[in-house]
SEDOSE-697189 format. One record per residue: residue in one letter; x negated, y, z of N, C-alpha, C, O in turn. Coordinates in steps of 0.02 Angstrom, whole numbers, plus 50000, padded with zeros to 5 digits. Each point is the difference from the previous one (the first is absolute). Example, Ala and Ser with C-alpha at 12.3 -4.5 7.8 and 13.67 -1.06 7.14 Angstrom:
REM residues 2
A493404971650390500455005950000499555006050000499484999950033;S500705005449931499585005950003500395005550037499755005550008;
END
This chain:
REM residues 443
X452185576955949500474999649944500364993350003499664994949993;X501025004650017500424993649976499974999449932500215003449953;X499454991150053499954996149930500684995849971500334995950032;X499755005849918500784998149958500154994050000500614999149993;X498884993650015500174995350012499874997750062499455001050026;X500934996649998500164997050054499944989849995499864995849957;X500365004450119500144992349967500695000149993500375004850002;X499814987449987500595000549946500745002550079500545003149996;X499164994250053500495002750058500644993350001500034996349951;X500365002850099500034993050027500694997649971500204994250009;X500195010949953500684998749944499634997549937500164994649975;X499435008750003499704997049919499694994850030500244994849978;X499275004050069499584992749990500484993750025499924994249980;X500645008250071500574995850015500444994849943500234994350004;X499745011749935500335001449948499744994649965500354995349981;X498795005450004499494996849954500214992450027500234995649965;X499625003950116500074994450010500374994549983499794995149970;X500815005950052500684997149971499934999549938500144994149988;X499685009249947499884999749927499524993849986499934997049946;X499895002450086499224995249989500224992249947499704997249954;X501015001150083500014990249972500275003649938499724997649951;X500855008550027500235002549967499565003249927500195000249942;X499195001850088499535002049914499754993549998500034998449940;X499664995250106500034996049973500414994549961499784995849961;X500665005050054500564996849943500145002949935500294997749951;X499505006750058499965004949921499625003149968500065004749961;X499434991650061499335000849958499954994649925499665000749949;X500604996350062499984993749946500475002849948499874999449940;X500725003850085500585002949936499725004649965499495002650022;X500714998849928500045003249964500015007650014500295001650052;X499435003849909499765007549993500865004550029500305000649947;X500025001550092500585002150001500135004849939499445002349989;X500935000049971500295004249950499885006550030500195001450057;X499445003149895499675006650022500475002449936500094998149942;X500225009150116500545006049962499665006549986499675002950043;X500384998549917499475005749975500635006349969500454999049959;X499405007550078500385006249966499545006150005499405000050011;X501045005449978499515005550010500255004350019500545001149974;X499245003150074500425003150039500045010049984499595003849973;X500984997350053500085008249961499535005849994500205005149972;X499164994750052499595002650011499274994749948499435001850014;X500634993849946499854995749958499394996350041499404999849986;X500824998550050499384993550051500334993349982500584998750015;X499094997949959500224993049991499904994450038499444997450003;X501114999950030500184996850051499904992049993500274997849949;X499434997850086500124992149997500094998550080499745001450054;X500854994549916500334998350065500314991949998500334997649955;X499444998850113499834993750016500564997950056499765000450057;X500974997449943500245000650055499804992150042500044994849966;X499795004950092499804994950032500194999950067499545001750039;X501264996249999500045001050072499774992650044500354999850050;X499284995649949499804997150023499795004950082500114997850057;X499585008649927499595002250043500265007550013499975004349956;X500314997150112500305006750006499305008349994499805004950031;X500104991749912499475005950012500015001249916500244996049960;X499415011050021499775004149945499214999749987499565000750043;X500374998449898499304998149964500115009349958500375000749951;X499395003050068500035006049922499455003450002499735002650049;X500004997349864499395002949977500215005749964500524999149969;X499175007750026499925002649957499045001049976499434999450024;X500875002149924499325001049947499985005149930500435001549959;X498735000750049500005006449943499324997549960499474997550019;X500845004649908499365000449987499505005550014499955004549959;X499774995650083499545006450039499564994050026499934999750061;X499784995549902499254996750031499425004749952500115003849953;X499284994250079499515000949984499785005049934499625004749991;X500924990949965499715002849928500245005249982499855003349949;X500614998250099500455008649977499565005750042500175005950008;X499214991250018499715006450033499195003049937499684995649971;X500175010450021499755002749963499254999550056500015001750059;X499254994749896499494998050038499635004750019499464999150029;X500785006649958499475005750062500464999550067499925004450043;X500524990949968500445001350066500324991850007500584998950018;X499094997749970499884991750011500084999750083499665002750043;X500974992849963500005000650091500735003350016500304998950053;X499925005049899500515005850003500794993450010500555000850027;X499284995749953500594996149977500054996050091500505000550036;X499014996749980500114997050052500195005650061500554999850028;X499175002949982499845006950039500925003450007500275001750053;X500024998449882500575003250004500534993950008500595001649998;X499254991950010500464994650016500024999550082500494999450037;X498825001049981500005000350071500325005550028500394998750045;X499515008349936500455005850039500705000649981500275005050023;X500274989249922500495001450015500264997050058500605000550014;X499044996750018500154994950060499775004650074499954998550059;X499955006849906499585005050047500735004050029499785005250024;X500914994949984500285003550021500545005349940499775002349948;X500904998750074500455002549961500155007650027499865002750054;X500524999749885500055006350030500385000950060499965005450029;X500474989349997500455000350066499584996050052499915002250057;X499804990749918499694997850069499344998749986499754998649945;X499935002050117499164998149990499784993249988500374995150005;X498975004649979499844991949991500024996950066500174994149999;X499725007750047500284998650070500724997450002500194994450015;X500175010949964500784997750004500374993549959500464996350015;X499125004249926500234997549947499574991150027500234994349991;X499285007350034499824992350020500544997350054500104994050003;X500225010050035500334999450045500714995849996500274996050038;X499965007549879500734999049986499994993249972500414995750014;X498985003449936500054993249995499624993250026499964994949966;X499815005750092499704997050054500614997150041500074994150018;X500405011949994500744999350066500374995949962500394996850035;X499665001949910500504995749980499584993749970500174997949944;X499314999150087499664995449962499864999749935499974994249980;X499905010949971499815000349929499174997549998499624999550048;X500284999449893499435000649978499805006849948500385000849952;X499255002250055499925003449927499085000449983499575001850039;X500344996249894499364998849946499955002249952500445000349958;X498825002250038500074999849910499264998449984499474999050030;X500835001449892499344997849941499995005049980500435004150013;X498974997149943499415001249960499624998349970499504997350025;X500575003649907499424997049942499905002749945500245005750000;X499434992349934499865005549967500544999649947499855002949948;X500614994850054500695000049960500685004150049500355004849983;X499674991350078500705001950050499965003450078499734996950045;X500445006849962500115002850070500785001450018500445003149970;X499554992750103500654996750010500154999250089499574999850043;X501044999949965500034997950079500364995050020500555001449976;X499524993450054500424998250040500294998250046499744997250047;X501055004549947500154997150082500544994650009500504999149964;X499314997850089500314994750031500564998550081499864999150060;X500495001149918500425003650072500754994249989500154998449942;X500224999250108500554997550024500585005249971500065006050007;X500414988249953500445002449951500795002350050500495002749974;X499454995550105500475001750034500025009250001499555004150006;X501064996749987500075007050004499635005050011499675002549955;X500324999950110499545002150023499405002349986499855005549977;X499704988150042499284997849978500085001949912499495002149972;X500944997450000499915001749947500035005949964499655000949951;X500725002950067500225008150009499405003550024499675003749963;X500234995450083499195003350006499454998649974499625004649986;X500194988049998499364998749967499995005449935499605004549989;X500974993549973500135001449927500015008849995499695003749963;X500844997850097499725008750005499325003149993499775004649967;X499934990050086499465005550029499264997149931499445002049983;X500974993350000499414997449927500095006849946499615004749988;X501004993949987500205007449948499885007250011499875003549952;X500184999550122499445003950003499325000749996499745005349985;X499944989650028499245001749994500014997949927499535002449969;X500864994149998499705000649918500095007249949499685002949956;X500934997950078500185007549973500005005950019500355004249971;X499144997750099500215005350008499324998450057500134999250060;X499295000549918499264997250022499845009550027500175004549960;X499614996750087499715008350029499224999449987499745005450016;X499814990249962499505001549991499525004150058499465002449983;X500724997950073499675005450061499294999349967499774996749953;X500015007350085499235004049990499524997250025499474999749968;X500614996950110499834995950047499984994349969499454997449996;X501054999749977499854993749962499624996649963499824994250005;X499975012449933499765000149949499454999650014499654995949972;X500085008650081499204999950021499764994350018499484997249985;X501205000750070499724993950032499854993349967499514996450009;X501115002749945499824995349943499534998149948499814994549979;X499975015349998499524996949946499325001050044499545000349959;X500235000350101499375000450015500064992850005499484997349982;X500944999150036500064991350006499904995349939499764994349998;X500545010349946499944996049959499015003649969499724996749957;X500035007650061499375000049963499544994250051499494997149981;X500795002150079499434998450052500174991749984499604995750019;X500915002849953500144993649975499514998049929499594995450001;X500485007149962499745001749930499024999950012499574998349960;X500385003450086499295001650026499864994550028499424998149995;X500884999250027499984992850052499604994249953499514996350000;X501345006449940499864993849924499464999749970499814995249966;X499855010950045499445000849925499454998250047499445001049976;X500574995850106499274992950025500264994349989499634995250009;X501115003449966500214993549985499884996049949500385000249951;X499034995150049500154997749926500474998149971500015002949946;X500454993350059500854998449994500295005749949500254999349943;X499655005950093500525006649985499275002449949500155001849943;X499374998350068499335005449946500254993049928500245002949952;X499734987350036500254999649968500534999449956499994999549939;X500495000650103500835003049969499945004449962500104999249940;X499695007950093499795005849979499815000049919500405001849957;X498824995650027499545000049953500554995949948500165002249945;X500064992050081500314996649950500545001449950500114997649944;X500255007650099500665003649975499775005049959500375002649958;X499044999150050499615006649961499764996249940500155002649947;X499544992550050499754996249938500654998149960500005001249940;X500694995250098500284997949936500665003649985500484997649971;X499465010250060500585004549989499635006149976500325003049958;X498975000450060499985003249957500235007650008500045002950054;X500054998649910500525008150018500664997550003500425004249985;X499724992650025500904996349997500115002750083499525001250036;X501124999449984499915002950071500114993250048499905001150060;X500224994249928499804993549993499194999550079499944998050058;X499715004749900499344999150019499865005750058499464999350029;X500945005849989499895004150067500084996850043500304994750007;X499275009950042499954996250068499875009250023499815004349961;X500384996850122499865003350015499515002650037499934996250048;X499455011249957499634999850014500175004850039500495003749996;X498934996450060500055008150060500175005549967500395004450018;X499274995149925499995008049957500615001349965500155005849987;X500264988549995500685001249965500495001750046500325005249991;X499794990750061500425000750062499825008550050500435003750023;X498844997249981500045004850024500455007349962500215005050030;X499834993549895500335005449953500535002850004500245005349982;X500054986650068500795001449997500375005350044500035000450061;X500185002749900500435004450062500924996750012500304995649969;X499875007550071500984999350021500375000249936500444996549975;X499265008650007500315000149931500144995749933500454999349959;X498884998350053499964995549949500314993650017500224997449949;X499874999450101500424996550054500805002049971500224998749945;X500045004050099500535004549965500204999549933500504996749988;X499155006449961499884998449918500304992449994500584998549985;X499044998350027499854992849982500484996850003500174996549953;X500285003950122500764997550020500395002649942500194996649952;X499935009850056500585003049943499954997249944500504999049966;X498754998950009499824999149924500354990549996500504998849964;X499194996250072500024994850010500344996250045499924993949997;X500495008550048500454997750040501025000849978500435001750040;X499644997249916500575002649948500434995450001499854994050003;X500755008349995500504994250001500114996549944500254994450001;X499555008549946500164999949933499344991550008500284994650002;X499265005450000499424995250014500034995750050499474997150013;X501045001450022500214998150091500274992749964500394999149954;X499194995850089500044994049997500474996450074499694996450039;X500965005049971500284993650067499974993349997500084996249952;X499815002950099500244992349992500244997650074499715001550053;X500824994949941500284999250053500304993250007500464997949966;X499154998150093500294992050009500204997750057499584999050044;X501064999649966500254998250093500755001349988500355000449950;X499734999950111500764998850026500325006549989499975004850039;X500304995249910500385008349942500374997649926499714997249953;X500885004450049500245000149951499985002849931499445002450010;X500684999249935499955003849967500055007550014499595004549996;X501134995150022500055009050014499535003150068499965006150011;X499734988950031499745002150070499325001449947499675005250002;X500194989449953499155002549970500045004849943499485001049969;X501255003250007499935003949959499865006950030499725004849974;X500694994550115500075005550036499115002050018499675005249994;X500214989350024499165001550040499665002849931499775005750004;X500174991349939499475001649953500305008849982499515003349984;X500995000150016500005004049999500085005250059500125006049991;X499834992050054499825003150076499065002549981499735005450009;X499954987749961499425002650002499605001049938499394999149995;X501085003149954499675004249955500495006449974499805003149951;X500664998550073500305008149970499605005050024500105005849984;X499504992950049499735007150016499374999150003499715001550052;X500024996649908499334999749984499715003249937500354999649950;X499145003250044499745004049941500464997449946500374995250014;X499655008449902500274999249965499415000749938499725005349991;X500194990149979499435001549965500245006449924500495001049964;X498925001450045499975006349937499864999349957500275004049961;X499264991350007499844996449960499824990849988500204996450046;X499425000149893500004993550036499045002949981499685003849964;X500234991350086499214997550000499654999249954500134995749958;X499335008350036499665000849946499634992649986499684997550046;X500394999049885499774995049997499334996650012499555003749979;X500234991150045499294997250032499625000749937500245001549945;X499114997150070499604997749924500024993350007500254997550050;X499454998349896500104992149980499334999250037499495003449999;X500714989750043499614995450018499494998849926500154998349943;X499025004150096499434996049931499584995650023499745000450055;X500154994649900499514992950031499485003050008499735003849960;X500094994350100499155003250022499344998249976499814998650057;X499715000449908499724996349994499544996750026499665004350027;X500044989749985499764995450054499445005550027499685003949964;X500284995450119499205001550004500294996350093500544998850027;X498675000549993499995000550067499675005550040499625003749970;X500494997150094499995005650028499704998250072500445001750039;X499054995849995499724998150037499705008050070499545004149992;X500914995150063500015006050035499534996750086500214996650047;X499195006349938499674997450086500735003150067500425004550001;X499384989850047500405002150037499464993950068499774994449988;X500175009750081499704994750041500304994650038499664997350043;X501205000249938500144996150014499864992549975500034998949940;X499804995750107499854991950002500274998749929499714997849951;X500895004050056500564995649934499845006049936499775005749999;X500444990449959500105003849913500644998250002500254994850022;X500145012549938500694999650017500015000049898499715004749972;X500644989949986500065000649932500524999549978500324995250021;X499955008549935500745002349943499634999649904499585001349957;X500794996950057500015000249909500734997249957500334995250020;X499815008249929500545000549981500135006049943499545002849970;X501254999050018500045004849938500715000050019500334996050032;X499825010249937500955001449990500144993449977499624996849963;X500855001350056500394993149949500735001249981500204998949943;X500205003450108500764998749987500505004150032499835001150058;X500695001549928500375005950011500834995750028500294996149963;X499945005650100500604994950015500534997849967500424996050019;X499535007549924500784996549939499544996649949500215000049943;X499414998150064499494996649947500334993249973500264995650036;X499695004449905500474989550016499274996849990499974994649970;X499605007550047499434994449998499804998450077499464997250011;X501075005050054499735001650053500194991250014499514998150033;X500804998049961500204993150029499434996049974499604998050043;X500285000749896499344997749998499505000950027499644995650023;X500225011849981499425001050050500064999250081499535001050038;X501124997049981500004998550077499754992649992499534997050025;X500895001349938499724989949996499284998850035499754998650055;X499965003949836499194999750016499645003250054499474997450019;X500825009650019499655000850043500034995650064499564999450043;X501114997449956499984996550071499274993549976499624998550046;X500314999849915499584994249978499275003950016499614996250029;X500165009649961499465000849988499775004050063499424998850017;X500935006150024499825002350071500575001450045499965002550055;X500654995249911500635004350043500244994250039500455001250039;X499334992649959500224993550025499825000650052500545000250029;X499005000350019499785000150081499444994049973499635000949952;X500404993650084499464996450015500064995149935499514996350006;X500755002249951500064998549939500085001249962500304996249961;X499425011750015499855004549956499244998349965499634998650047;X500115001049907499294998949959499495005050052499544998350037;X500665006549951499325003950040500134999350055499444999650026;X500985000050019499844993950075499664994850016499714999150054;X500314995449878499814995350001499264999449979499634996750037;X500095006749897499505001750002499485006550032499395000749998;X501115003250028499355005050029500024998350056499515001850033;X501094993650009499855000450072500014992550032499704999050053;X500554997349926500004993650010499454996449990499714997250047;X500035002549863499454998249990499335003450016499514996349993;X500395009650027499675004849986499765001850056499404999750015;X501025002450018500035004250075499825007749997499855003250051;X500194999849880499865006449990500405004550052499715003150045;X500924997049946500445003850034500514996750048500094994449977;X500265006450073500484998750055500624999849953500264994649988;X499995010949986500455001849947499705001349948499435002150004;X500894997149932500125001749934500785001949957500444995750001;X499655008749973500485000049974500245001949916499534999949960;X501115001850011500215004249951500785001150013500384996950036;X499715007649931500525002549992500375005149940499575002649965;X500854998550023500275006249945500455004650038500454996950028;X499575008949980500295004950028500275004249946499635004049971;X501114995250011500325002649958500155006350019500025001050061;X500145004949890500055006450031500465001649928500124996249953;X500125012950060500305001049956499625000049933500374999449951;X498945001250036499584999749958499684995650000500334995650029;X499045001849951499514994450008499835000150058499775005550017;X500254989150038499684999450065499684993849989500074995549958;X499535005650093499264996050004500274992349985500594998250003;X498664996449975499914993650012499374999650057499515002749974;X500354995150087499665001450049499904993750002500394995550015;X498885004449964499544992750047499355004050065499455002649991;X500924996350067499634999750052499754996650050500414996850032;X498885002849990499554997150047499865005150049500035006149999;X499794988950051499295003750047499414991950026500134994250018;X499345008949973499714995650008499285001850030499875006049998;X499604989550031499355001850034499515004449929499884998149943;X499955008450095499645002749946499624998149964500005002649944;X499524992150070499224996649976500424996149937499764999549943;X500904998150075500334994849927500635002649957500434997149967;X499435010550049500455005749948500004996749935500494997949969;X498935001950015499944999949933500224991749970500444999349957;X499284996750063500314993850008500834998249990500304997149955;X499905005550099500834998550010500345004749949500544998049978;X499235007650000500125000949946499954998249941500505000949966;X498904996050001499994997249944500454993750019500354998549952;X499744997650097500554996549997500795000349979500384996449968;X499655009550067500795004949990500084999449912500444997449966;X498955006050016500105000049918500064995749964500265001049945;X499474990850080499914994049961500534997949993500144997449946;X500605003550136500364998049990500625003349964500524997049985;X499365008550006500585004549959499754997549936500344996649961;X499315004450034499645000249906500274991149983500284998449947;X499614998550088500424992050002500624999649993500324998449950;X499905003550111500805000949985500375005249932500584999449980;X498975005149997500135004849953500174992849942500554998349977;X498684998150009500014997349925500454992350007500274996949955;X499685001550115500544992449988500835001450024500434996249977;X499725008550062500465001550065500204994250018499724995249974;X500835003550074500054996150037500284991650002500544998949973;X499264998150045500174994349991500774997750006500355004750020;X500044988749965500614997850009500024998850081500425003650025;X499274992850016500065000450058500035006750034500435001950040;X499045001549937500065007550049500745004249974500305003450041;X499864996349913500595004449953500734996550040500565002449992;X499324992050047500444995050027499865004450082500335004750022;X499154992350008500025003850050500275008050032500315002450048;X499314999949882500315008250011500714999749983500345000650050;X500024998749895500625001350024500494998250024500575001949989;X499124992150065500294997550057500125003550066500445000550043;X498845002149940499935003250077500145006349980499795003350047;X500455000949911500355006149976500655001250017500265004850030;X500044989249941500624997849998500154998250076500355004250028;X499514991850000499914999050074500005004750035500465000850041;X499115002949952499835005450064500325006849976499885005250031;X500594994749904500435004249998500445003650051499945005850021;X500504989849995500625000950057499715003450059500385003550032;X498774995949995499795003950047499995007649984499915003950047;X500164998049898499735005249972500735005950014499955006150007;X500684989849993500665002750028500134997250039500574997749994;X499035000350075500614995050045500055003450060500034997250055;X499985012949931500165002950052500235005249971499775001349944;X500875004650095500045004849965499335005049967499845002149945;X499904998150129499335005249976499704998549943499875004949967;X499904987549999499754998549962500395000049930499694999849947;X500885000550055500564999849940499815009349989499935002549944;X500025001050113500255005850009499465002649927500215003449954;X499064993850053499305001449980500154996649916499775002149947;X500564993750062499904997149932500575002449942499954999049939;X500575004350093500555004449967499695007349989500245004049959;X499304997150074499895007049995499625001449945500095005149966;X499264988350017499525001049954500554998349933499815002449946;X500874993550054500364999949946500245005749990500035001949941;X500175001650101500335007249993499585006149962500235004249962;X499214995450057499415006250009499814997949928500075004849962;X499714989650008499725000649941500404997249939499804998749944;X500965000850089500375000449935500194990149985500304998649948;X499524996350095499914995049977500634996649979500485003650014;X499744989849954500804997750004500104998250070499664997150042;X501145006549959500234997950063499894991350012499664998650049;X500604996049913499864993950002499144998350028499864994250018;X499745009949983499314998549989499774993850047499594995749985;X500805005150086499774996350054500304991849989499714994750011;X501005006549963500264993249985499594996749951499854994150010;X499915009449930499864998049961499054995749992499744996249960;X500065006850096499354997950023499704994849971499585000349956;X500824991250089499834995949998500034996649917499504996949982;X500925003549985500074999849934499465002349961499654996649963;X500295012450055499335001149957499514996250020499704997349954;X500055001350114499404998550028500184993149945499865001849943;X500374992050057500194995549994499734997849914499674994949986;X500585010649962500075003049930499225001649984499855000849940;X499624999750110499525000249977499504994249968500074994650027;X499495005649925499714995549986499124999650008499795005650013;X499674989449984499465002550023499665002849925499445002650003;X500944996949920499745002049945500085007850022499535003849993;X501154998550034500165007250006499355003050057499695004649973;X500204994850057499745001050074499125000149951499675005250006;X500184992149974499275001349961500065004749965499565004350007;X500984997049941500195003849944499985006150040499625004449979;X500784997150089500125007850008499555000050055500015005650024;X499474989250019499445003350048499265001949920499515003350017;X500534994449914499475002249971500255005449966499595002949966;X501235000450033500125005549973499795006850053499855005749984;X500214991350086499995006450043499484999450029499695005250013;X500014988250009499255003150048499544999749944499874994049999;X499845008449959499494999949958499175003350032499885005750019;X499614987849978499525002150048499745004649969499575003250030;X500544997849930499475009549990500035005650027499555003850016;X501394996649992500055005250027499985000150092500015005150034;X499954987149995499875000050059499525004650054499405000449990;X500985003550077499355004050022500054995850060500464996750025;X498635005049998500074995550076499405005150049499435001849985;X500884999350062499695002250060499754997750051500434998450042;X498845000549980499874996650034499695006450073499725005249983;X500374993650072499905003850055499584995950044500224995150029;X499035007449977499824995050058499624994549952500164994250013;X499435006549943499864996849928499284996650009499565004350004;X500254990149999499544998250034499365001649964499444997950018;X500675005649936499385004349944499805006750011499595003549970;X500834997750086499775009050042499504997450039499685003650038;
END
């Protein structure tokens, strides 16, 4: 089987090359002005014009992650992202790797339990561009689903899934998402037995239901004008499903209530999570909580639980936290791995230092540091198309202000360390905290 990505082939990396002194000079400026419309088939478009670089950055995206799949058929969502890549009704996945391989494209996608999405990357010269962009808009709209595919894919994805459940990694991800989601669909994961359920059909189903133009997220950043990025965004959504109805609404994110969950496993290391829903991506309490989190695990080696679980300590190699915003409540994640015999140890550490930072939060020096190095290490965060491409898309997909990216450093800036206590004791509240420990030195 020709696989759809290729390398980038010797016009795009030629291309990259030459770009190189060019994103670095414009990493330091400012967010470029993002154009937002919607196109006749109602897909709503953000568009980034940037010719520094003769090439095309374009995403599309659906809401068809995770949470739009029904949990007797958990798996269905990934399963039918991978077979639209499986071949069109005119060319095979053979062919179709072919068309955009010959003209140096890239093409990718995501998956998660909010978005399922693709993109491609291909040289904005004629040509090279005419075909990438063709042979992309067929496989989004007009996916053949073969029979051969389907088999071949989902016996891959159970023998994958089977792989996960000797992984501790993946057995605590798993458990954890189940403790602080609950029946929320949030908390699926897929098993042999759900995936084996699936038939073509339901495949099939799933596209028509969740692949809709009406729901179709573009985004498009590179060397294109307005009317060249009004032409493409509707090249690749007029002919795509039309939704029949809208999406039946989620249930509400519920606080879990505390417990731990301690799972034998015969690996050396204990793999530990603990955490709770915290925050949903239009949240306005989300800038405060980046602050404090850079102070407390999101900092790297001058983060608190760096400093005390691994510096002073030597519990763990790494330590971390984080907040994973989603369209609903997504996680606050404090994770370790550490030698099994001092599970329990490096954990009650983990807790000493949240429960600390909970009742004092963070100091004037650290509140200085972090949004230095926020502010700082901003400009990396756009100082390439691909990366602008990623950070317009999550503005696009969940609705955010177009300004959001300019506006960054200001918010980051606007925070205070009274705020940052106030909204880490409104959202992580240790009661409802769950923690999973794998590999638990009490088995």
């Amino acid at each position: 089987m020709a696989p759809l990505v290729r390398s980038l082939g010797k016009p795009l990396a030629h291309a990259l090359a030459v770009a190189a002194l060019w994103i670095a000079a414009c990493a330091a400026q400012a967010a470029p002005p993002i154009q937002h419309w919607i196109t006749a088939s109602g897909a709503r478009v953000y568009f980034v014009e940037s010719r520094g670089l003769p090439m095309l950055d374009i995403k599309v995206e659906f809401d068809a992650g995770a949470r739009r799949v029904p949990a007797e058929r958990a798996g269905l969502g990934g399963l039918t992202h991978t077979l639209i890549k499986a071949g069109s009704a005119a060319h095979s996945e053979e062919e179709i790797g072919r068309l955009i391989a010959d003209v140096g494209a890239q093409l990718d996608g995501n998956v998660d339990r909010d978005r399922a999405g693709f993109a491609l990357r291909t040289l904005s010269s004629e040509r090279e561009r005419k075909q990438a962009i063709a042979t992309f808009a067929e496989m989004l709209q007009a996916p053949a689903f073969p029979q051969g595919a389907f088999a071949r894919e989902k016996a891959r994805l159970v023998d994958a899934v089977r792989e996960g459940e000797t992984k501790p990694a993946t057995i605590a991800s798993n458990a954890f998402y189940r403790l602080m989601y609950g029946a929320h669909p949030y908390a699926l994961a897929p098993t042999p037995e759900t995936i084996l359920s699936i038939e073509r059909a339901d495949v099939e189903g799933y596209y028509r239901a969740n692949y809709v133009a009406e729901r179709a997220v573009v985004t498009i950043v590179g060397d294109a004008d307005r009317g060249l990025a009004e032409r493409i965004a509707e090249q690749l959504t007029a002919k795509l499903p039309r939704a029949n109805d809208t999406p039946a609404p989620l249930p509400p994110v519920v606080q879990p209530q505390g417990q731990t969950l301690r799972i034998a496993h015969p690996a050396s290391q204990s793999h530990i999570l603990l955490g709770l829903p915290a925050i949903a991506r239009d949240d306005p309490d989300y800038f405060p909580l980046l602050v404090g989190n850079y102070v407390l695990g999101g900092g790297g080696f001058v983060s608190r639980l760096y400093l005390e679980v691994r510096e002073k300590r030597g519990y763990a190699y790494s330590v971390y936290s984080y907040f994973l915003p989603l369209a609903q409540e997504g996680p606050f994640e404090i994770g370790l791995q550490t030698k099994k015999e001092q599970a329990e140890e490096a954990l009650a550490r983990v807790r000493v230092v949240l429960d600390e930072f909970l009742a004092r939060g963070p100091s004037v020096a650290e509140m200085k540091a972090a949004k230095q190095n926020l502010v700082g290490g901003f400009a990396l965060r756009i100082d390439s198309n691909r990366k602008l491409l990623d950070q317009v898309a999550i503005i696009g997909f969940y609705k955010l202000p177009l300004a959001w990216l300019n506006d960054f450093a200001a918010r980051v800036e606007k925070v205070s360390a009274t705020e940052v206590r106030a909204v880490f004791a409104r959202r992580v509240r240790p009661g409802n905290l769950v923690t999973v420990v794998v590999g638990s030195g009490e088995n």
